[in-house]
N, C-alpha and C positions, 0 to 999 in steps of 0.2 A: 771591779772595773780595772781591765789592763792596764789603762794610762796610768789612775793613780798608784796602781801597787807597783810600778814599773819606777815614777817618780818617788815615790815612799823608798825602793828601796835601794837607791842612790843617796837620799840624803839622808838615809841611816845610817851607810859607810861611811859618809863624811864626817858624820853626827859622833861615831865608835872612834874615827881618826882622828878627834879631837882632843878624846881621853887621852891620849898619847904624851907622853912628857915634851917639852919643846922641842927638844933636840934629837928627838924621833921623829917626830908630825912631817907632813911635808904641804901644808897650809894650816890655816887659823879658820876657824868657823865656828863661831859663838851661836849663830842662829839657827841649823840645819834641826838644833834636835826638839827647835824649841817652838817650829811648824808639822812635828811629828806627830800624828795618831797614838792614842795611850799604848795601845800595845808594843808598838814601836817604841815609846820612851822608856816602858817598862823594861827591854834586853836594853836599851844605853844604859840605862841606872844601874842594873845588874851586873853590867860591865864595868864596872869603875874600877874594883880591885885588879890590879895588873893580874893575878893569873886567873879568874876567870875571863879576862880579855882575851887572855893567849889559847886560853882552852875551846873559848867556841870562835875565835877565828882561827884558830889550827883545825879544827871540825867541818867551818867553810870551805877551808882552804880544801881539803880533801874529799867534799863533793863536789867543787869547782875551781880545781886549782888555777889562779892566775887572775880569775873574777875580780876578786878585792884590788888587788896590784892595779888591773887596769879600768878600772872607775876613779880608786885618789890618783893615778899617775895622769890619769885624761884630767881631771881637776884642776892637778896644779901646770897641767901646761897651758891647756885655758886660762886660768888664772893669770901664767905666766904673758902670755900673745897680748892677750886683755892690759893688762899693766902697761906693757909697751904701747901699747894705741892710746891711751891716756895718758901719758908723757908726750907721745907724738902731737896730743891736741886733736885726736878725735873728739868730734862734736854730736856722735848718738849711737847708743847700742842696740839692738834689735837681738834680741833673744828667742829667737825662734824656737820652739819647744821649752816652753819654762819649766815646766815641771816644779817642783820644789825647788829651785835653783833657791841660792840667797845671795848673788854677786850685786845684787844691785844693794843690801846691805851690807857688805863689809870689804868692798874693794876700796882698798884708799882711794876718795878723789871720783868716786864713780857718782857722789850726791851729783856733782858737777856737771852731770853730762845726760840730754834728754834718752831715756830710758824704755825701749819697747819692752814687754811680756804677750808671745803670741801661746797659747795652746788651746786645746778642747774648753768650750765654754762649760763643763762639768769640772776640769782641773780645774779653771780659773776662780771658780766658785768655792770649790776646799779650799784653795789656798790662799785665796781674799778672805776667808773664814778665819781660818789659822793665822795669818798675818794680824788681826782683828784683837783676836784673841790672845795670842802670845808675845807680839813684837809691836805691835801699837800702831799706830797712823801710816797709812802708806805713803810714802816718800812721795812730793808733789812732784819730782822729775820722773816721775815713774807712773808707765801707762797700760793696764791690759789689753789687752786685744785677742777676744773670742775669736776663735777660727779650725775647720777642717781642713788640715792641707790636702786630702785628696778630694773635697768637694767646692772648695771657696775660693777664690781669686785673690791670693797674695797681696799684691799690689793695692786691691780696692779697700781691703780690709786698714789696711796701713794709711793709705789715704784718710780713710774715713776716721781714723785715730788720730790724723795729725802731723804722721812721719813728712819727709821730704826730703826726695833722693837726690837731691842737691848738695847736701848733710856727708861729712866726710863719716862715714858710716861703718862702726866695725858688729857684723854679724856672727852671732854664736847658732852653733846648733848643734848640740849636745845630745848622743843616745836617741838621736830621731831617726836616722835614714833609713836603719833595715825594718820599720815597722810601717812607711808610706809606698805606695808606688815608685815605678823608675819614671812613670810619667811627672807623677807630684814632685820629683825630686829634678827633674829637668827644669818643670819648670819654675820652682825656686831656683834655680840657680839661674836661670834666663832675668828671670827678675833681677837679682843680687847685682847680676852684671851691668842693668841701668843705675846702678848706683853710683855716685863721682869717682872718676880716676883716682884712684889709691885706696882707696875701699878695702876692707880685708871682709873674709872667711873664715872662721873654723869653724868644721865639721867631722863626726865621727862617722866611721862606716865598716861596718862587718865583714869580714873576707865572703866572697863569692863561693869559695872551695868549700867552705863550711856549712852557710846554707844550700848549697846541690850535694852535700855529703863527698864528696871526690877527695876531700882530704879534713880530715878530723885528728886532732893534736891528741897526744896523752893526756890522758886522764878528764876529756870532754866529752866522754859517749854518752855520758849521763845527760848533760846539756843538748846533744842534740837529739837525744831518744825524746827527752821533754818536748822541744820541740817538733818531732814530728805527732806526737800525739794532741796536741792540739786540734781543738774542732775546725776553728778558723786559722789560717797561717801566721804563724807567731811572728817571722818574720820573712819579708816580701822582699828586700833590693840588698846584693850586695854588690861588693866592686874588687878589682885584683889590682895591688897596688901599679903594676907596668903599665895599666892603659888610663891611672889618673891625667899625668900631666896633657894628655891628647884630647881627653874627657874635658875635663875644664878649658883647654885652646879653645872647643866649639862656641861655648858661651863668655868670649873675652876674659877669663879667668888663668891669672897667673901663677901656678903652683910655686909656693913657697918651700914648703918642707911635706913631706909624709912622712911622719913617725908612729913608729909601732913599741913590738913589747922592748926590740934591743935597746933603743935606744931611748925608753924609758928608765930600764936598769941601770942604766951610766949614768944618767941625769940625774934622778931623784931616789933608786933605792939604795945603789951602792954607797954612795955619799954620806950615806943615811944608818949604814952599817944596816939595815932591813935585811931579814931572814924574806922574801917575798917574792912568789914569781909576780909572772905578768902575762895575761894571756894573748896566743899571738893571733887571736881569729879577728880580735877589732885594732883598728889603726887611726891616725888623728891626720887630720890635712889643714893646712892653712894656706891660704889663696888670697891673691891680689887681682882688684881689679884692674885691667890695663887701661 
């Protein structure tokens, strides 16, 4: 199944970035490895001795250089936005594409605040499973929500959960956009935009150059041969970072920041003294509602 090996193997990076001494790491996450599939936990445990760590993510890194950098680096700036909105007194998250996500587990202060989980009602089901089985009781501020974003109405789905866009609202959505429609993804963001003035967004999204081939970075032929060999299109929407901020004006959306690989290096790898690219085909946006 796409979705979950897609969500499996995000929070298996997170799950290997934990092994990391503190003053390496660039978050904390106690839970990612502990909603993992065996075979998955079986390379975490494997991994534990620092130089088998180094050996098979120097191996990643060189069939996908920059892959790893840019999943923990999109992590912790999510992370990061997130933090901030719950200081500010944001009153509900809405996690659009949960995937194995585990922020509504270990975000300081997130118990606090009403809690959406939308994805495929087959993700929701592993992962109500694994939650079950591994980390106990699902947090009472915290809500699934089954849903197709290229076939189901946003908006009714969330109604029918409970949300209410009244609710000063910060929405995540993580590692979704280039696997939906540009229709689906309009019209979550048309939706997003009835939510209360001040509202945030983040969202990730794939360079456009990349998926039409027109521009392919070193050392990603491999990534995009993959993907063109796929039966069905691996991934369908991307965007070029100069026509966000006009992108988002249509739907009342106020671009915040667009960050990519550079200025993930300044932030969190160099600080960090990290040997680590970052790849520059995906970029991260954060948006306000006007």
């Amino acid at each position: 199944m796409k979705q979950s090996s897609t969500a499996y193997g995000a929070a298996f990076l997170r799950a290997v970035e934990n092994l990391l001494p503190e003053d390496k790491r660039l978050f904390e996450d106690h839970y990612s490895e502990k909603i993992l599939p065996p075979v998955y936990k079986y390379f975490v445990i494997i991994m534990r001795p620092p130089k088998m760590w180094n050996f098979l993510m120097n191996m990643r890194e060189k069939s996908t250089p920059g892959v790893v950098g840019g999943i923990i680096c999109r992590t912790r700036y999510i992370d990061d936005v997130l933090n901030n909105a719950i200081k500010e007194g944001f009153g509900t998250v809405v996690n659009l594409g949960a995937g194995m996500d585990t922020r509504a587990f270990r975000i300081p202060g997130i118990e606090n605040i009403q809690y959406f989980e939308l994805d495929f009602p087959e993700v929701l089901k592993v992962r109500s499973s694994n939650v079950d089985k591994n980390i106990g009781k699902l947090p009472p501020n915290v809500s699934f929500v089954p849903i197709d974003f290229n076939s189901q109405d946003l908006g009714e789905e969330l109604k029918k959960a409970g949300y209410d866009l009244s609710s000063k609202t910060f929405f995540i959505w993580e590692g979704v956009t280039q696997y939906i429609s540009k229709e689906a993804i309009d019209n979550t963001l048309k939706y997003v935009a009835q939510a209360c003035t001040g509202s945030r967004i983040v969202f990730t999204y794939v360079l456009n150059s990349f998926i039409n081939g027109s521009h392919i970075p070193d050392g990603l032929n491999l990534l995009y041969k993959t993907m063109l060999k796929m039966r069905d299109p691996f991934w369908f929407c991307g965007f070029a970072p100069a026509e966000m901020p006009e992108y988002l004006s249509k739907y009342s959306l106020y671009l915040i920041e667009d960050v990519g690989h550079e200025e993930f290096l300044e932030r969190y790898i160099k600080p960090k003294s990290r040997d680590l690219t970052v790849m520059e085909i995906e970029r991260t946006v954060l948006a306000e509602v006007k």
